[in-house]
N, C-alpha and C positions, 0 to 999 in steps of 0.2 A: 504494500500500500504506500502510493506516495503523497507526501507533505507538502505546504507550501516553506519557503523559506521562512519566515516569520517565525511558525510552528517549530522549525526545526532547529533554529534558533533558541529559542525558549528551552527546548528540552536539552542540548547544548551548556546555555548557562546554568541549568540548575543541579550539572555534573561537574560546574567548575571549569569551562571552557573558555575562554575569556573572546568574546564576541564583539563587532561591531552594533553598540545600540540603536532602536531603531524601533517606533511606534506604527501600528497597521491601520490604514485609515482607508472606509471606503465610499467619502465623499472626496469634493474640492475642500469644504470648509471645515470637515474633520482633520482633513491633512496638514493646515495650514495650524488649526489648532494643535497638532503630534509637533510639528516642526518649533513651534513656542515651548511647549513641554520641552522636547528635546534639548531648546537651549537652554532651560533654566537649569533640567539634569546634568549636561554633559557642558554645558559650555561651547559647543557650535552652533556658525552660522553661517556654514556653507551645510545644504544639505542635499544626499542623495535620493532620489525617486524613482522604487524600483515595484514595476508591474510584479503581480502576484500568480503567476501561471505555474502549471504542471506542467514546463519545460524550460530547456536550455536556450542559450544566444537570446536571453531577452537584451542586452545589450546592444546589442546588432539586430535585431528585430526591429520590425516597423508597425506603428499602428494604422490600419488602413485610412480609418476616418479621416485621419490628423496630420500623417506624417512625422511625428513623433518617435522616438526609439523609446526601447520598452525599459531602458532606465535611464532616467537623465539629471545633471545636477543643475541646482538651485543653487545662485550666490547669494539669497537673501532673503530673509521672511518673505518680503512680498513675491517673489516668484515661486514659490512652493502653490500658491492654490492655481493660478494658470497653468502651469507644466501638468500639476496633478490633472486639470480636470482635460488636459489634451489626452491624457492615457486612461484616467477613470469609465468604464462603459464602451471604449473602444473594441476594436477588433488585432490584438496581436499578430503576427505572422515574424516565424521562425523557423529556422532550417530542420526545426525539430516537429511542428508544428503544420508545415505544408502551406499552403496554399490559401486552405481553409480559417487557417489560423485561431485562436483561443480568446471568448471573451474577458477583459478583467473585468474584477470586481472588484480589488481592492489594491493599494501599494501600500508599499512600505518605503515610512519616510524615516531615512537613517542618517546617524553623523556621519560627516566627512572625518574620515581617518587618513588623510594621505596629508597632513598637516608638514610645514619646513621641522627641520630640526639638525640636531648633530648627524646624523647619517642619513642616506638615502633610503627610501623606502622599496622596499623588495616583495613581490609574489612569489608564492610557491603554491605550488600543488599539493594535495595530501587526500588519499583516502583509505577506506577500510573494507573490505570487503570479504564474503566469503568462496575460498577457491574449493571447488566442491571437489577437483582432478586429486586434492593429498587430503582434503577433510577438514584441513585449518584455513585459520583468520591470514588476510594479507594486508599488509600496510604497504599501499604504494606512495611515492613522493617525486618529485622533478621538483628543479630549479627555473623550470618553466611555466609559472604559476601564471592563471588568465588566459590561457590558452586554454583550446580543446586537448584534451589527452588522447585524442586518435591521431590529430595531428602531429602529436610530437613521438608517440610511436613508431607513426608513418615514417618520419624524416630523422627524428634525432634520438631511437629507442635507447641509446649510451645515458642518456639525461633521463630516464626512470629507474629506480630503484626500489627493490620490495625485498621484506622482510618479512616471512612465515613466522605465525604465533603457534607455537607447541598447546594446545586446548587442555593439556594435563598440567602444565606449568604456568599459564597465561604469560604475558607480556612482561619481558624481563628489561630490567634498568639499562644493559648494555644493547640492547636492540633499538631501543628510544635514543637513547647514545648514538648508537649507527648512524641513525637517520637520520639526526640534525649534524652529524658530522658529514654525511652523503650532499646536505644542503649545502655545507660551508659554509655554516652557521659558527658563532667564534662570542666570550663573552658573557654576557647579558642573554644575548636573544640565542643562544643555544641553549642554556641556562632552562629560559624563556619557552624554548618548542619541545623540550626533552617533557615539559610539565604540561603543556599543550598537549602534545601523542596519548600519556598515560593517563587524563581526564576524557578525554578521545574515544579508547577503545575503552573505560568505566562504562561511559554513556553508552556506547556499542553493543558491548554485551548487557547491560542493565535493560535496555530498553528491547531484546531478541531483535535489534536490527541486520538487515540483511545488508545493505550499504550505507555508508558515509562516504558523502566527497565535498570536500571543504574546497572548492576553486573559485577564487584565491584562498590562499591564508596568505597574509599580510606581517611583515617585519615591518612596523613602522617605526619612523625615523627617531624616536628615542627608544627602541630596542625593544617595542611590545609586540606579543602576537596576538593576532586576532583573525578568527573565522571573520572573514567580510562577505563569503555567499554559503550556502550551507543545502547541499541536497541530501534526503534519507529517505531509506525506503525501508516500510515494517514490513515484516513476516509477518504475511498473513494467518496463516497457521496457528503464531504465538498471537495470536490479537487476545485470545482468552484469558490472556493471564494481566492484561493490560485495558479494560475497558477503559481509562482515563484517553489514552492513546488512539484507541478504536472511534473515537468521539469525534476525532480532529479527520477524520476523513469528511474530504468534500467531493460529494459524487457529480457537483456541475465542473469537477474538471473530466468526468469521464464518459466514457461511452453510451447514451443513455441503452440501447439494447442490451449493452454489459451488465450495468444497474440492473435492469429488469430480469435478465438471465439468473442475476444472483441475489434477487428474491423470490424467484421461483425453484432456487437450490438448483441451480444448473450450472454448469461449466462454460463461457460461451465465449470468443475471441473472434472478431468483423478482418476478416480478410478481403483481400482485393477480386477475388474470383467470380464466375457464375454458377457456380451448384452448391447449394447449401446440403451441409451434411448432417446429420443426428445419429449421434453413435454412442452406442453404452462403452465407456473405459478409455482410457486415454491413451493405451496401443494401438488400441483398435481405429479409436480416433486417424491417430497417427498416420496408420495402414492405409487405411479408406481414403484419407486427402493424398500420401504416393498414386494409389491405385484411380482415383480422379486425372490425377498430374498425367499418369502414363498413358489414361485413353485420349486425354487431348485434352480436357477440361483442366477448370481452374477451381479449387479449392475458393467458396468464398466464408466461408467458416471454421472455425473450429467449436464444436456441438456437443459436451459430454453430459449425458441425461440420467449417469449414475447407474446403481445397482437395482435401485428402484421406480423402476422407470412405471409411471400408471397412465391414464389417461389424462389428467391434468400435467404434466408433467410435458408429456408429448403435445399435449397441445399448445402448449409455452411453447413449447420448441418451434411449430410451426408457426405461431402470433411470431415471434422473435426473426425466423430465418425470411418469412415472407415481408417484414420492413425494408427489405435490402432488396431496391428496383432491380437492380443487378443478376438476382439471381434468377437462372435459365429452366433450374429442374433440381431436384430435391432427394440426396440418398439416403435414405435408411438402411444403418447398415447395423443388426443387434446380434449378439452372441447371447443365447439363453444360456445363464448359468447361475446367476442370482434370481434373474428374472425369468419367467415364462416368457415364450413368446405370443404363445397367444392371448398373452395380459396386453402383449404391446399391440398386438396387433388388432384387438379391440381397441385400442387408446388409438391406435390410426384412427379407425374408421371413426369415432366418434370426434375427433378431434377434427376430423374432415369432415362430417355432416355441420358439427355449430359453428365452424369458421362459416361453411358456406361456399363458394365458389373459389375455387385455387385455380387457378388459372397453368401454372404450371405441371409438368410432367413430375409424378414420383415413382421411385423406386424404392423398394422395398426387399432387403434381403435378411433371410430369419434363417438363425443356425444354432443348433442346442436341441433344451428343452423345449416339446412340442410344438419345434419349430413345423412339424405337417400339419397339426392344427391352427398353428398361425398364419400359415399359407393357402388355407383352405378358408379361414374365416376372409381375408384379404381380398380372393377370389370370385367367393359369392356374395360377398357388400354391393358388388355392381358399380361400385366410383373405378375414376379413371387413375387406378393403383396399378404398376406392376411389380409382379412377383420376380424372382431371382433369388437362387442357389447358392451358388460360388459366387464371392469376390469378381472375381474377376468379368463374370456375365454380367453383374450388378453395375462391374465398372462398362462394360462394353453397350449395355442397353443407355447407358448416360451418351455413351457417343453416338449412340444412331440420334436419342432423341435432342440433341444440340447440331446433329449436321444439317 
């Protein structure tokens, strides 16, 4: 599950991270009020204005309405409520984001940390993440902080450095060591990121996160570190153990089909394809979008309807896969093993009589338990359902009916 920055912020400080402050506001004259607060806190009056999306290069990001980028600074109270309200309600658009681009609702209006002083101010890079390929935590870092991390992969992979956490021993003094040593970090502000990393991976594991990327972290120029952007993403799984957490999900950054998939307890992912698929388990899933791919078709789903698949259940499935103009013809593809088939295969029919007209071609293939009775109920319903065997038939009747 992902956070906005603000959110992620918050949980950050209250492990002892030391952050760029920074009040969330999702008016013009709320912002303008954060931005007063902020000076009277912090003592600034240059201030940063940053859109609040579920994604990257908001910086570089454009707002359509306004022409605006999706973070910009403010040299002074009074330009905090015009800037804010060219981004507040707008339409984002970023290279993460498409075309389409992401509405805001709110920014975040933060101090300027890039302040003069005895030394220059330096990004870096820093995150946490789990490497599933050994079973342990990773701490990666560059000297190339504010960039994207694909790009300095691409071109300069010598300027990343990672460091595996032992999950038996957790995160040891000389590993935190390493890696502000690996920055060329020296002083104060090594000092400074050594105590940075190990409030870091606190919060990481405290909170069952699955990623942290801090890009930037910031050396500013009298030797502090600070998180100045902060992406995180829960494990969903672990939300149980964290209802405070589970709270701070905002589902207007996400898929509305997705939402609705998953309050219906269903598994659902909007791909770019024409045949939507509905499949019980998520190998099988897997198999059936291959076995789409190889007859010609395009996968425009990923559909998993679980162990329990009933006639409400299936019928989500279909409300859900027929939103998507795109799709051409429709695969059911069920392995009876938890479930009957001929449970599902009543849950068709009826799910296709109270939708009503489907306009599309489906396929239906039942394998297991009383998958002959499911194939037989399919066949004298009288709708325009076909039946299918194997895989492979089920995929090959997709390609007659798209040619």
């Amino acid at each position: 599950m992902n956070i906005h920055e603000y959110q992620a912020k918050e949980i950050l400080k209250s492990y002892g991270v030391k952050i760029q402050e920074g009040i969330v506001a999702d008016t013009p004259e709320k912002a303008h009020e954060a931005a007063k607060e902020l000076n009277r806190e912090t003592g600034t009056s240059w201030y940063v204005i940053k859109a609040q999306i579920h994604a990257g290069g908001r910086g570089k990001g454009k707002i359509k309405e306004t022409g605006s980028n999706g973070v910009v600074l403010a040299k002074s109270l009074e330009e905090v409520k015009p800037k804010s309200e060219a981004i507040i309600g707008g339409t984002l658009v970023t290279h993460q984001t498409g075309e389409v681009g992401k509405k805001v609702g709110k920014v975040l209006i933060a101090q300027d940390v890039y302040y003069p002083g005895p030394s220059e101010p330096k990004e870096y890079y820093l995150s946490i993440l789990l490497d599933r390929a050994s079973g342990q935590n990773v701490i990666m870092a560059s000297t190339e902080g504010g960039m994207d991390i694909e790009t300095v992969a691409e071109k300069t992979p010598e300027k990343i450095v990672k460091e595996w956490i032992d999950p038996n021993v957790g995160l040891q003094g000389f590993q935190a060591r390493k890696v502000a040593f690996a920055l060329g970090l020296e002083g104060n502000a090594f000092k400074e990121m050594v105590k940075f990393i190990f409030s870091l991976y606190k919060a990481f594991n405290a909170i069952d996160a699955s990623m942290f990327e801090i890009n930037p972290v910031l050396k500013t120029s009298d030797d502090k570190i600070l998180a100045v952007d902060s992406k995180v993403n829960l494990d969903e799984n672990a939300l149980f153990r964290h209802k405070d957490l589970a709270e701070l999900r905002d589902i207007t950054e996400e898929d509305p089909a997705e939402v609705e998939a998953g309050q219906s307890g269903l598994s659902y992912v909007k791909l770019d394809g024409n045949v939507g698929c509905m499949v019980n388990g998520a190998g099988l899933a897997m198999a059936t979008m291959d076995m789409i791919k190889l007859s010609g078709g395009d996968p425009a789903n990923f559909l998993d309807v679980g162990g329990g698949a009933n006639a409400q259940t299936v019928e989500a499935g279909f409300r859900i896969i027929l939103k998507d103009p795109n799709v051409k013809a429709i695969l059911i593809n069920i392995f009876g093993g938890i479930v009957r088939c001929d449970r599902v295969a009543n849950g068709v029919v009826e799910a296709y009589k109270k939708i009503g007209k489907i306009d599309v071609p489906i396929i239906v293939r039942l394998q297991g338990t009383n998958a002959e009775e499911g194939a037989k109920i399919i066949e004298e319903s009288g709708l325009k359902v076909t039946s299918a065997i194997l895989l492979k038939d089920a995929a090959e009747k997709v390609k007659q009916v798209l040619a």
